[in-house]
C-alpha positions as CSV (number, residue, x, y, z in Angstrom):
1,X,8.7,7.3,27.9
2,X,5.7,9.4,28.9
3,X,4.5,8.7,32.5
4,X,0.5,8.4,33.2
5,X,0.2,8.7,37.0
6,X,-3.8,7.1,38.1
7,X,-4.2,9.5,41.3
8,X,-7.0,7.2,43.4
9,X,-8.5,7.2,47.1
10,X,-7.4,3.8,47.7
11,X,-6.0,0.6,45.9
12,X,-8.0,-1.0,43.5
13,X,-10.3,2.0,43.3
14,X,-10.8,1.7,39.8
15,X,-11.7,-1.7,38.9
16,X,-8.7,-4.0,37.1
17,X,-6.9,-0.8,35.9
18,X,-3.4,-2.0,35.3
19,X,-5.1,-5.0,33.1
20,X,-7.1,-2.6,31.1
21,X,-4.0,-0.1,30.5
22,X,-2.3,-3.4,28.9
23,X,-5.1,-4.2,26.8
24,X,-5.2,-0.4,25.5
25,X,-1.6,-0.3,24.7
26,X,-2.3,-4.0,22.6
27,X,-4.8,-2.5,20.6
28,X,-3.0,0.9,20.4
29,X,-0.3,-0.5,18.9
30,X,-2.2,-2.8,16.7
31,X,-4.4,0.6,15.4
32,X,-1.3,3.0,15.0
33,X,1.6,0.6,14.2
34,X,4.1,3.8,12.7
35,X,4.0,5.6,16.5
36,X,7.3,4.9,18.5
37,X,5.9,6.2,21.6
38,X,6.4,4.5,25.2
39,X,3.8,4.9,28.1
40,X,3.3,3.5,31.1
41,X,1.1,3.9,34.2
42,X,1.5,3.9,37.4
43,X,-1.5,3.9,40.5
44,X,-1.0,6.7,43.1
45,X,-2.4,6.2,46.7
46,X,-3.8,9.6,48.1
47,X,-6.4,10.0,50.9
48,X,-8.9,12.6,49.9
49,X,-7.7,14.8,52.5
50,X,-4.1,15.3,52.1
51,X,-4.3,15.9,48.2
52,X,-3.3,19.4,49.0
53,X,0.1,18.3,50.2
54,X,1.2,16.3,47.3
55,X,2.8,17.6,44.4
56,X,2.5,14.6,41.7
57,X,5.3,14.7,39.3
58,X,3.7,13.2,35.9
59,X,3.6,14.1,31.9
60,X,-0.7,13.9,32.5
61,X,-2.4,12.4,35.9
62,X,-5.9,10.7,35.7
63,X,-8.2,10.8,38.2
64,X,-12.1,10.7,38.8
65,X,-14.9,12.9,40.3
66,X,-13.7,15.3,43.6
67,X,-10.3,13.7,43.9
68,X,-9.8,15.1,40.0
69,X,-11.1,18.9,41.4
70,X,-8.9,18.6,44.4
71,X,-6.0,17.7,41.8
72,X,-6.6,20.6,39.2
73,X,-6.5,23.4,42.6
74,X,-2.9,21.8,43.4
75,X,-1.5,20.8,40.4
76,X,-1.4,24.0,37.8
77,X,1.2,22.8,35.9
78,X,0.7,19.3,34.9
79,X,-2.5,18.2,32.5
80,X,-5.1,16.4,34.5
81,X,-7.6,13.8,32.9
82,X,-10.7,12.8,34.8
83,X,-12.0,9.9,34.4
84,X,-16.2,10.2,32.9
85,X,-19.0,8.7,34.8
86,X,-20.5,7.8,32.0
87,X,-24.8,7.1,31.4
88,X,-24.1,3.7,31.1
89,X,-22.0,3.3,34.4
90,X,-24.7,5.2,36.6
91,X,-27.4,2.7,35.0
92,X,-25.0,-0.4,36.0
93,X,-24.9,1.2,39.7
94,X,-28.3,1.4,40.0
95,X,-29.8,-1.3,38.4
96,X,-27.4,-3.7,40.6
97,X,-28.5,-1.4,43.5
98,X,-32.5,-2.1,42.9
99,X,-31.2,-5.5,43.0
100,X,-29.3,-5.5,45.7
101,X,-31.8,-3.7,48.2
102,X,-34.7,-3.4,46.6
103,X,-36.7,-0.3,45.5
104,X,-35.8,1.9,47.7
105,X,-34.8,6.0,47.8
106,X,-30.9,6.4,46.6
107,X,-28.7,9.6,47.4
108,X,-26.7,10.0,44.6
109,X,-23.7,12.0,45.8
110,X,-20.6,13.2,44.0
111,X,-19.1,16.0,41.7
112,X,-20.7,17.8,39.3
113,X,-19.4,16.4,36.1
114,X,-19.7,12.9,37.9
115,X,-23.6,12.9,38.0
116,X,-24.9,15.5,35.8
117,X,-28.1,14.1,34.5
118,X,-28.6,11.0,37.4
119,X,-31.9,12.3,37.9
120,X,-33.0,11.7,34.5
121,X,-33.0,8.3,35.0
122,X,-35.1,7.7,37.5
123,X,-38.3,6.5,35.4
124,X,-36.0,4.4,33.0
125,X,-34.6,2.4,36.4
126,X,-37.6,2.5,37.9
127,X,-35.9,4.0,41.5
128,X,-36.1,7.1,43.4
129,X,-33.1,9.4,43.0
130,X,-32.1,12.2,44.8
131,X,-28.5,14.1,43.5
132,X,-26.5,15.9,45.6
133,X,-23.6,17.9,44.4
134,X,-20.3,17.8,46.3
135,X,-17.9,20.7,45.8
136,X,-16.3,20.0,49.0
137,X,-15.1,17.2,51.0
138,X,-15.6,18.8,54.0
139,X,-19.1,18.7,53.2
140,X,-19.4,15.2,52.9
141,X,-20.9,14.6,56.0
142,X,-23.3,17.3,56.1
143,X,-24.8,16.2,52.6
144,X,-25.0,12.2,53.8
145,X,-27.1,14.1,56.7
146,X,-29.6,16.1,54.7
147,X,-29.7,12.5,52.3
148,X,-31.0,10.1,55.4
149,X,-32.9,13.6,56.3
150,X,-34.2,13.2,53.1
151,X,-35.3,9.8,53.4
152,X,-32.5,8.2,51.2
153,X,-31.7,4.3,52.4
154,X,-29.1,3.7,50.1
155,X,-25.8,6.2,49.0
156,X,-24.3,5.7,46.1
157,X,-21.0,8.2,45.9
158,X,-17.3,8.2,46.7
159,X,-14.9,6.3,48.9
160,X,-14.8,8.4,52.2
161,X,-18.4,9.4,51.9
162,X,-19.9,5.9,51.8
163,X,-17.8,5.3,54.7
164,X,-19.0,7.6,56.9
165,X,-22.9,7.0,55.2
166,X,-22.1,3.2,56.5
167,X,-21.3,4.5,59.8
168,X,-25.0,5.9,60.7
169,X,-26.8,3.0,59.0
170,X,-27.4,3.5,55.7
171,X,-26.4,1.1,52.9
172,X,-23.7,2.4,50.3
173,X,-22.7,1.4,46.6
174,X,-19.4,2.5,44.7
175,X,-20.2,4.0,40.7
176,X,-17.6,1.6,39.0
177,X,-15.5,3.0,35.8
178,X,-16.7,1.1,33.1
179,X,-13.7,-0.5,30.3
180,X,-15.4,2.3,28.1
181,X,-14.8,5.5,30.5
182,X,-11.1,4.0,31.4
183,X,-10.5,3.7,27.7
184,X,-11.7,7.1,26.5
185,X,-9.8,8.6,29.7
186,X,-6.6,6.9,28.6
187,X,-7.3,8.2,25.1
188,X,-7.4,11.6,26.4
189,X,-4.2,11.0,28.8
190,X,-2.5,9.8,25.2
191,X,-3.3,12.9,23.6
192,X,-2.9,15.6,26.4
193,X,0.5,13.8,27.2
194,X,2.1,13.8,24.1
195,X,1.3,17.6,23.3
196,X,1.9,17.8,27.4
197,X,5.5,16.4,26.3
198,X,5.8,18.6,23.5
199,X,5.4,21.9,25.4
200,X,7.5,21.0,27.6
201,X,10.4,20.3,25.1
202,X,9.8,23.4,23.4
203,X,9.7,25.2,27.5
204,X,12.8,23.6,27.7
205,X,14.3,24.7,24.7
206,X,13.2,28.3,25.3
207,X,14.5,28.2,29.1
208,X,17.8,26.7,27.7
209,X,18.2,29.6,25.2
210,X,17.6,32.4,27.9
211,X,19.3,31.2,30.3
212,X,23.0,30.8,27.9
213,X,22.4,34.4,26.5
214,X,24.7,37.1,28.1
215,X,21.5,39.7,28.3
216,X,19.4,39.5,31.2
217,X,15.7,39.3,30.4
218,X,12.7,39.2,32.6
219,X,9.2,39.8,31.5
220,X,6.1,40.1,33.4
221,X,2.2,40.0,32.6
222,X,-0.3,42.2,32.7
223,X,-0.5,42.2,36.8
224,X,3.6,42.7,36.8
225,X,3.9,39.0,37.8
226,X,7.2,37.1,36.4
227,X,6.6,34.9,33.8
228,X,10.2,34.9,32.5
229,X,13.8,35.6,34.8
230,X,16.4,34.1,33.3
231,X,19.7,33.2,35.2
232,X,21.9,36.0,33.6
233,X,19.2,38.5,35.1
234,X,20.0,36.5,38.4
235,X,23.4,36.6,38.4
236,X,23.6,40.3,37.6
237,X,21.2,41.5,39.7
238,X,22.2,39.4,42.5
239,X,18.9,37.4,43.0
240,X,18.9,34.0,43.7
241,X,15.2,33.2,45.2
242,X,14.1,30.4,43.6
243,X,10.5,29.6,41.8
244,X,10.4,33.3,41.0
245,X,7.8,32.7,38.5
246,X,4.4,34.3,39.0
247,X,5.6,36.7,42.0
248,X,4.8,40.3,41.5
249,X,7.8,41.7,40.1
250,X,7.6,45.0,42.5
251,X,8.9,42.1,45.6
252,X,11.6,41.1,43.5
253,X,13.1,43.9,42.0
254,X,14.6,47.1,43.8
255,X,12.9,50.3,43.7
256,X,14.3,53.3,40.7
257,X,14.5,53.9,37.1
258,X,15.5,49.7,36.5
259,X,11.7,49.1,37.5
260,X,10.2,51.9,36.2
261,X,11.1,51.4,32.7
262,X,10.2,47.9,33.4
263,X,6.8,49.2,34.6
264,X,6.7,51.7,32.0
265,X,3.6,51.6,29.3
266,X,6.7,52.8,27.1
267,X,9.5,50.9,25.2
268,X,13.0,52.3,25.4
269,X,16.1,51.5,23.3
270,X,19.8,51.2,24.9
271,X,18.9,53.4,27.9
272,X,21.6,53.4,30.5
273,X,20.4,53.1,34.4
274,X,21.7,52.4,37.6
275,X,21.0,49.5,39.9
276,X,22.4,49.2,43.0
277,X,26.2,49.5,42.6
278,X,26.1,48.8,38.7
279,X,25.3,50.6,35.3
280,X,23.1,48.6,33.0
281,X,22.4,48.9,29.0
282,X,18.4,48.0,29.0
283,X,15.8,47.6,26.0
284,X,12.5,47.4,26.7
285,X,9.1,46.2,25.1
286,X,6.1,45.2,25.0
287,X,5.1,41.7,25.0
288,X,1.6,41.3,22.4
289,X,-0.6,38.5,21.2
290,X,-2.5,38.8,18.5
291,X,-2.5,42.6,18.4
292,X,-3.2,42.2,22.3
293,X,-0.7,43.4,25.0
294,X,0.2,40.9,27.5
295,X,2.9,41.9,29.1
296,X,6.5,43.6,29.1
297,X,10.0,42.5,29.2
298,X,13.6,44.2,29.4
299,X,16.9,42.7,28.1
300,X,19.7,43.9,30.1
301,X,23.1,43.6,30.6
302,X,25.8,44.8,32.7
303,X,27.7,47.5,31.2
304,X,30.8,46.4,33.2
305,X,29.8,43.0,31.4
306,X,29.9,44.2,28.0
307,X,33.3,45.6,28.6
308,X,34.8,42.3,29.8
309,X,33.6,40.6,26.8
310,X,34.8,43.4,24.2
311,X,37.8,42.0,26.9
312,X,37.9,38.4,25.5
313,X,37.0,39.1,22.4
314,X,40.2,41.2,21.5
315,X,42.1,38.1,23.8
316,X,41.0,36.1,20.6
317,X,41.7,38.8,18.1
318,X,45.4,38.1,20.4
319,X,45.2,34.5,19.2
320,X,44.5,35.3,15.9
321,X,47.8,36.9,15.4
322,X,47.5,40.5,16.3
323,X,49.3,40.6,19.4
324,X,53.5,42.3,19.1
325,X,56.4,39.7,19.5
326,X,59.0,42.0,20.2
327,X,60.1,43.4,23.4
328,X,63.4,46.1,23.8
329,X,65.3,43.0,25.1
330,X,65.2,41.9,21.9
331,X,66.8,44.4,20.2
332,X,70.7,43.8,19.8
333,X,73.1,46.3,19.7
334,X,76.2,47.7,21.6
335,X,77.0,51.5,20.4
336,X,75.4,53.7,22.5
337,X,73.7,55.4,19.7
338,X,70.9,52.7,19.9
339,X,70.8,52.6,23.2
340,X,70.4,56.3,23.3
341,X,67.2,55.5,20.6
342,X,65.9,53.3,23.0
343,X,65.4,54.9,26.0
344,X,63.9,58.0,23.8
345,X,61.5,54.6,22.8
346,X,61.1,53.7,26.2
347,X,60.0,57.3,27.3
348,X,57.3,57.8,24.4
349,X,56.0,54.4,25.3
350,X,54.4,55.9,28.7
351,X,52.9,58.6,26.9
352,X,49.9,57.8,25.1
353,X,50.5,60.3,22.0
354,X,50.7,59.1,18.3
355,X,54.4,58.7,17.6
356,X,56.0,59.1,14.0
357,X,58.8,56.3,13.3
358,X,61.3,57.9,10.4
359,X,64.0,55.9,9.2
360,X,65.5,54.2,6.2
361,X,64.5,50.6,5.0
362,X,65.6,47.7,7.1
363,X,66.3,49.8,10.3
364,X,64.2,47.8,12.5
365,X,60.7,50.1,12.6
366,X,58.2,47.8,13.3
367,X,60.6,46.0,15.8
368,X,60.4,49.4,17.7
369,X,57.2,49.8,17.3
370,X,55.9,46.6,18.6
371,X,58.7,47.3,21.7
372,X,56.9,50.3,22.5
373,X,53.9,48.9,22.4
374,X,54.5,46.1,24.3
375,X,56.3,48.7,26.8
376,X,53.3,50.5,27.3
377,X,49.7,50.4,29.3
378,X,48.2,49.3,26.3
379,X,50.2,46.0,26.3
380,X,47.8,43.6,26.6
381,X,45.4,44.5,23.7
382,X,46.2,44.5,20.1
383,X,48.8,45.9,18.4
384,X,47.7,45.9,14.9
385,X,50.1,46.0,11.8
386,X,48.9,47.3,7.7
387,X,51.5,47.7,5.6
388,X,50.2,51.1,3.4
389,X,52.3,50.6,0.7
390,X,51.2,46.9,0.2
391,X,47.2,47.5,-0.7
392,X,45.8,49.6,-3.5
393,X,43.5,52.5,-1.7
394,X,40.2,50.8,-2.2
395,X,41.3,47.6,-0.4
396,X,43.3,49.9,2.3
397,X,40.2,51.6,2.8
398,X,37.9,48.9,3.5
399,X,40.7,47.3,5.9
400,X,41.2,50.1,8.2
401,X,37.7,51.2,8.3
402,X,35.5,48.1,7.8
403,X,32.2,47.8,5.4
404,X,28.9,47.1,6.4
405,X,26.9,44.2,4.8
406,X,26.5,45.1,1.4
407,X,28.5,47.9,1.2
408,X,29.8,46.5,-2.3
409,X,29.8,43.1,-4.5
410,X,31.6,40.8,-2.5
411,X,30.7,42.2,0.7
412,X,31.0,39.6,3.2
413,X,27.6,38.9,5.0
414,X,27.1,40.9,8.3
415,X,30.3,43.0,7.4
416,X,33.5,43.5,8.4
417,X,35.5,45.0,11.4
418,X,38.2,47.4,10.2
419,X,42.2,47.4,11.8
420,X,40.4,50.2,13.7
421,X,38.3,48.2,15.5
422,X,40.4,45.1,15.7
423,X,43.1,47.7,17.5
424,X,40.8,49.2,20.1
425,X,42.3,50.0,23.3
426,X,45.3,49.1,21.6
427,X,47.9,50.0,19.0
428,X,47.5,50.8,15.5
429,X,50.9,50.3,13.5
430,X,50.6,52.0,9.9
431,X,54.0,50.8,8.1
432,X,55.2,53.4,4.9
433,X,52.3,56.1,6.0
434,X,53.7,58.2,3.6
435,X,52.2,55.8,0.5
436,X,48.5,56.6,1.6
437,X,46.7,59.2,-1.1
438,X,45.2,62.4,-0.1
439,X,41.4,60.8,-0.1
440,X,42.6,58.2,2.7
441,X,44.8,60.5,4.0
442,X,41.5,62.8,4.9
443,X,39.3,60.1,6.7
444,X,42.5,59.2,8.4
445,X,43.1,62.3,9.6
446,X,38.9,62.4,10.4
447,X,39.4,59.0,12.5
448,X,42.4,60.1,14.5
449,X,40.8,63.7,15.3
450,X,37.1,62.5,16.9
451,X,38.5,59.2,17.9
452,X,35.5,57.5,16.3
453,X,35.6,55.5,12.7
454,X,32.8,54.8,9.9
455,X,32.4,51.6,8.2
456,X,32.6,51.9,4.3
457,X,28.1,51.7,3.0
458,X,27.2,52.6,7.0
459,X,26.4,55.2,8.4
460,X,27.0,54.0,12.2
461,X,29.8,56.0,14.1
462,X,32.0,53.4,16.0
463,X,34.4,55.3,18.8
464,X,37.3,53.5,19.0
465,X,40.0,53.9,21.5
466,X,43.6,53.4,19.5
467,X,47.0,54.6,19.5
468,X,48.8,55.5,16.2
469,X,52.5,54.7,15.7
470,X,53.1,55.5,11.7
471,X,56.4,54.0,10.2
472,X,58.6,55.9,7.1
473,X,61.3,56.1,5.2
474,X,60.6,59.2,3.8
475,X,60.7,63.0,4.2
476,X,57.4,63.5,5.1
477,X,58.0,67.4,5.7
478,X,59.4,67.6,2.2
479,X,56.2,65.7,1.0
480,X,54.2,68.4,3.2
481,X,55.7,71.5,1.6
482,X,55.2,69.7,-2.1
483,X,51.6,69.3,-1.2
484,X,52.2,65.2,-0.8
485,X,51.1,64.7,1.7
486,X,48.3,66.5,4.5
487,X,50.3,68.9,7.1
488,X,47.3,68.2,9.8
489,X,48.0,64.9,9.0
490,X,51.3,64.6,9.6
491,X,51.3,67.3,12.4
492,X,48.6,64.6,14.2
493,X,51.1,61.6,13.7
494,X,54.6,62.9,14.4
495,X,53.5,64.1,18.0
496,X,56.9,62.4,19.2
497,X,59.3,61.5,16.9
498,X,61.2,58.8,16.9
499,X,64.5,58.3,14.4
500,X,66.2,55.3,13.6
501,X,69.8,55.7,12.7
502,X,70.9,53.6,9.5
503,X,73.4,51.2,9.8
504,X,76.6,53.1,8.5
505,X,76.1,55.4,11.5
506,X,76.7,52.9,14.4
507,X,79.0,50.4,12.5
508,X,80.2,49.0,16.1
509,X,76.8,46.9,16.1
510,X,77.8,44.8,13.0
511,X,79.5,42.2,14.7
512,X,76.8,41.5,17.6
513,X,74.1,41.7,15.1
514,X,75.9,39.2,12.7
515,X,76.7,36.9,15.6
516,X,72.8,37.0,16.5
517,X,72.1,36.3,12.8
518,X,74.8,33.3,12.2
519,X,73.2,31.1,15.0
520,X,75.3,27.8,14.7
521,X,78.3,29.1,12.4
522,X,81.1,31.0,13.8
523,X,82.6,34.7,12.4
524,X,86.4,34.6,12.5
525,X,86.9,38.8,13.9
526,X,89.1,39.3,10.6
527,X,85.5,38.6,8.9
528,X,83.6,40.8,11.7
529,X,85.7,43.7,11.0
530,X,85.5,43.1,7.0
531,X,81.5,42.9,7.6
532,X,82.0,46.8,9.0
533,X,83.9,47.6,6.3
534,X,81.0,46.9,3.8
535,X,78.4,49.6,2.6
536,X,74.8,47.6,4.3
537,X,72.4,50.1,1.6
538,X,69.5,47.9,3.0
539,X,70.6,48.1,7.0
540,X,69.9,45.8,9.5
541,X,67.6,43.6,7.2
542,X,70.1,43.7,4.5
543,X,72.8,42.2,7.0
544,X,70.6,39.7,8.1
545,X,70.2,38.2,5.0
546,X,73.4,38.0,4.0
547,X,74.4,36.2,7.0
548,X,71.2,33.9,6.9
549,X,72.7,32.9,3.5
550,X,76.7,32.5,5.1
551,X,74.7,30.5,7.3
552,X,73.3,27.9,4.6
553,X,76.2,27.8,2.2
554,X,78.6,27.5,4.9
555,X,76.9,25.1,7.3
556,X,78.8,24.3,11.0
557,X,81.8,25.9,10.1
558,X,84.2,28.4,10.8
559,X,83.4,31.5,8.6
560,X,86.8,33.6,7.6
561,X,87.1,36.8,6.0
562,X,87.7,35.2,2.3
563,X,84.2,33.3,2.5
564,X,82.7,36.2,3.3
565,X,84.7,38.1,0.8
566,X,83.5,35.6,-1.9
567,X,79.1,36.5,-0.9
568,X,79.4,39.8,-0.1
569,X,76.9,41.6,-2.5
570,X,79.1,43.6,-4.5
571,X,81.6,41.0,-4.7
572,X,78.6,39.0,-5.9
573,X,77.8,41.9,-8.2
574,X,81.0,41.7,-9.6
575,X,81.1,38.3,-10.7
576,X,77.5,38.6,-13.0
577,X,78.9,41.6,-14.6
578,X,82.2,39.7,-15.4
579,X,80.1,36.5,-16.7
580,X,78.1,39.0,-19.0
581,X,80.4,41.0,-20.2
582,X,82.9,38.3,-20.9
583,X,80.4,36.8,-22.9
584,X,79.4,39.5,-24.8
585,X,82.8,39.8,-25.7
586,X,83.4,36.3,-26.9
587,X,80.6,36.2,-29.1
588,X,81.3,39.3,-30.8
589,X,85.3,37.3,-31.4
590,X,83.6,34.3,-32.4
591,X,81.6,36.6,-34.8
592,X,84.0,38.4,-36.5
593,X,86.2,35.6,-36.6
594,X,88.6,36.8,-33.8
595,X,89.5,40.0,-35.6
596,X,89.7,42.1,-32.6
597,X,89.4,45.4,-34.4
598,X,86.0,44.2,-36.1
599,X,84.6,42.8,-33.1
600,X,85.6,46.1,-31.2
601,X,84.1,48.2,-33.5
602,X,80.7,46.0,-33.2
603,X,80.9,46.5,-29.4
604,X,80.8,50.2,-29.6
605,X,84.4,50.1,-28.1
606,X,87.7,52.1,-29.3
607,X,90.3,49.3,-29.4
608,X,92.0,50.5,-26.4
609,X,88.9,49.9,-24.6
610,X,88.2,46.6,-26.2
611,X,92.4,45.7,-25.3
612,X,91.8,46.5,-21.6
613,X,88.8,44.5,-21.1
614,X,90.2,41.4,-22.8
615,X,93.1,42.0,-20.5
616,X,90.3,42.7,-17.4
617,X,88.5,39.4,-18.3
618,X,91.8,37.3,-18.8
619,X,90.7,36.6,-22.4
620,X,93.4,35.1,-24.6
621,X,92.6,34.7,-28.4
622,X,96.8,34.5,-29.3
């Protein structure tokens, strides 16, 4: 719905207006059928002389003669149709004046645009005419005077002037607005309204946009008055005077270099100033149209800002699944050899030095790691895991370090963060280090001596703030003196060491670990102790999936030391070998037709051999 406000001196100033709006939007709609647009109009009762104190709220205000001047000086910011005197309505005046009271001298009085050209029609009506322009309403008076000065008998003009023209004696007439001046006024309204309406939506949309961005930005005109100060500069400048648009921005605005550079003929790229108590990132430009300045604006934001955000956004890298589970309280044991390993863990976790993690598969390393990260100061940012071993070195590259946007064929668009980003202020955990070649092993080394990273096709430095804990199972000093691997390389990871006994070496953990591991079945201690007895090549994670599997085949029972006998892995071993070999055997009977010596011979076996194995196998051909 656009809103049409008629702004008049008194009711029923303009003849029958309501009926002709109705009869316009008839024959509107009749002319432009397709147009879904809603208006309606509404009269406005202001004296002349308190114009000045009303705001009127309206998508376009008509209005006629002074009362449409008084309007425009108050009302800047909404569109403002006045209403035309039109030829044809002065001649109506006059002619009913001449009949009314005779030929006698008229004072026409009013606003410029109202009777521009009255005093041309003085020989066509057959009347004297004297015009007088009226700029002012305070003049009103004094021009009625010099009109009966003049020797005018009749006035012909506005509401308040007329009245006080009645009051010493002279007859007065009203100009009425014709159904052709209303009707190309509301024309006008039409038009200025619905572009009115369209500016304002596209204000709005502008405001709306500035004011949900994180930078502040404020811009000012050639005579450094605001045009633009969006919320985000209020809130982190601390200003909250409202209507700050068109004030000079020096009132505003503290002095120092925040100003200046605002001020500035010159535009300036991430400079860092103070204001106040803060530090702020500004960039700053010049506003032009059509090749011609007119104005400036900074975006800003505060730096303290920016780091709260980088704050969130690794809280949603967190989410995303790059956050450590494990805690040293989670880490079962009872010989005091792990405990011992712990408390060395425990101790390198308040340093912030890159730590080295040496020990055999399945001895828990990324367990520790995560424990020491979540031990640490660095707790609650990412801890970021790559397993080295798992990605060929192109693909290993472009995941630490990140690409730019085009950096190769299937680049994604707008790039990629590296596990060096993702990990800032954080942990970095590289599992099997030892796997990386001596190319990635160099811009490795590059990252963790300047601190800073490159994204693969960029050439943008990143600094990144991460701590390395590397992972192993191999002799990486043995790798150094075979030239294997970089001895700066490994020098800058194993700052502290950290080794992780296997399995064999603190056998007293067996049974607690396999009671953590069973879960809802039950180890008989005859089976604990035959658990220690066994050879775990794979460690921890070797014993975990054995049990994991007692657990399925041997579901809510008691679990005694000849179930586990029977799925214990080289019991398990055992029994493939047997069915092989037993077959093999067999077939080579069946072959030969049972002749033991010929079927022997065709195994490759002497027959003393080929007798102990069909003894071995319980293989009875008598």
């Amino acid at each position: 719905m656009i809103n049409i406000k008629l702004v008049v001196p008194r009711k029923g100033y303009i003849k029958d207006a309501m009926e002709r709006f109705k009869e316009f939007i008839l024959q509107e709609a009749k002319d432009a059928p397709e147009e879904n647009i809603k208006f309606q109009l509404e009269e406005v009762v202001i004296p002349t002389d308190k114009i000045h104190e009303v705001k009127v709220e309206a998508d376009v205000i008509i209005s006629r003669g002074l009362v449409t001047k008084l309007l425009k000086e108050h009302n800047e910011s909404v569109p403002i149709v006045d209403i035309p005197v039109q030829g044809i309505d002065l001649i109506r005046s006059l002619v009913e004046c001449k009949e009314r009271f005779g030929r006698k001298k008229v004072a026409v009085i009013g606003a410029a645009n109202m009777i521009y050209g009255v005093e041309n029609l003085e020989s066509i009506i057959d009347l004297p005419i004297q015009k007088y322009i009226l700029d002012d309403i305070t003049a009103s008076d004094r021009t009625v005077d010099q009109a009966a000065n003049d020797g005018c008998k009749i006035v012909i003009s506005g509401l308040n002037t007329n009245k006080y023209a009645e009051r010493i004696g002279l007859q007065t007439m009203l100009v009425e607005t014709g159904k052709e001046s209303f009707r190309q006024a509301l024309v006008e309204a039409k038009r200025l309204a619905i572009v009115s309406r369209k500016e304002q939506e596209k204000a709005k949309r502008y405001q709306t946009i500035l004011d949900h961005a994180y930078e502040g930005v404020i811009a000012v005109d050639l005579n450094k008055r605001i045009s633009v100060f969006n919320s985000s500069a209020q809130k982190i400048l601390s200003i909250y005077q409202k209507d700050l648009t068109g004030k000079p921005v020096t009132g505003i605005l503290n002095k120092g270099k925040f100003l200046d550079l605002l001020l500035s003929p010159n535009d300036f790229q991430e400079e860092i100033v103070s204001y106040g108590s803060i530090q702020l990132s500004v960039k700053k430009a010049g506003i032009f149209l059509k090749g011609k300045k007119t104005g400036d604006m900074v975006a800003f934001q505060d730096v303290t800002g920016i780091q709260e955000m980088e704050g969130k956004i690794r809280k949603q890298i967190h989410s995303r699944g790059h956050v450590a589970k494990y805690n040293f309280n989670d880490i079962v044991y009872k010989s005091g050899l792990i405990g011992q390993t712990i408390e060395i863990a425990k101790l390198y976790s308040e340093a912030d030095s890159n730590i080295l993690i040496v020990g055999e598969t399945g001895t828990g390393k990324e367990m520790f790691a995560q424990s020491i990260h979540n031990y640490s100061n660095r707790r609650k940012n990412p801890f970021v895991a790559i397993n080295c071993a798992a990605l060929p070195e192109s693909l290993l590259e472009s995941e630490l370090f990140g690409y730019a946007e085009g950096a190769f064929t299937g680049a994604m668009k707008g790039g990629k963060q590296g596990f060096f980003e993702l990990a800032h202020r954080g942990t970095l955990f590289l599992d099997e280090v030892g796997e990386i070649s001596p190319h990635l092993q160099s811009r490795l080394l590059r990252a963790l001596q300047e601190r800073e990273i490159m994204r693969i096709g960029d050439d943008k430095i990143i600094p990144v703030d991460v701590r390395i804990i590397a992972a192993t199972n191999k002799n990486l000093m043995e790798m150094v003196k075979n030239n294997e691997f970089r001895a700066d390389l490994f020098y800058r990871l194993s700052v502290l060491d950290l080794h992780l006994p296997p399995l064999r070496e603190h056998c007293e953990d067996i049974p607690v670990l396999a009671e953590t591991f069973m879960k809802k079945s039950r180890l008989t201690d005859e089976a604990k102790e035959r658990l220690k007895e066994e050879e775990w090549e794979g460690n921890v994670r070797q014993l975990q999936n054995f049990c994991e599997r007692l657990t399925v085949l041997c579901k809510d029972q008691e679990i005694d030391v000849l179930e586990v006998e029977k799925h214990l892995p080289k019991r398990a071993e055992t029994e493939r070998t047997y069915v092989s070999e037993r077959e093999r055997i067999l077939k080579a009977l069946e072959k030969n037709h049972f002749h033991k010596g010929k079927a022997a011979s065709e195994l490759g076996m002497s027959r003393t051999t080929f007798w102990r194995k069909l003894k071995k196998w319980n293989i009875d051909i008598d």
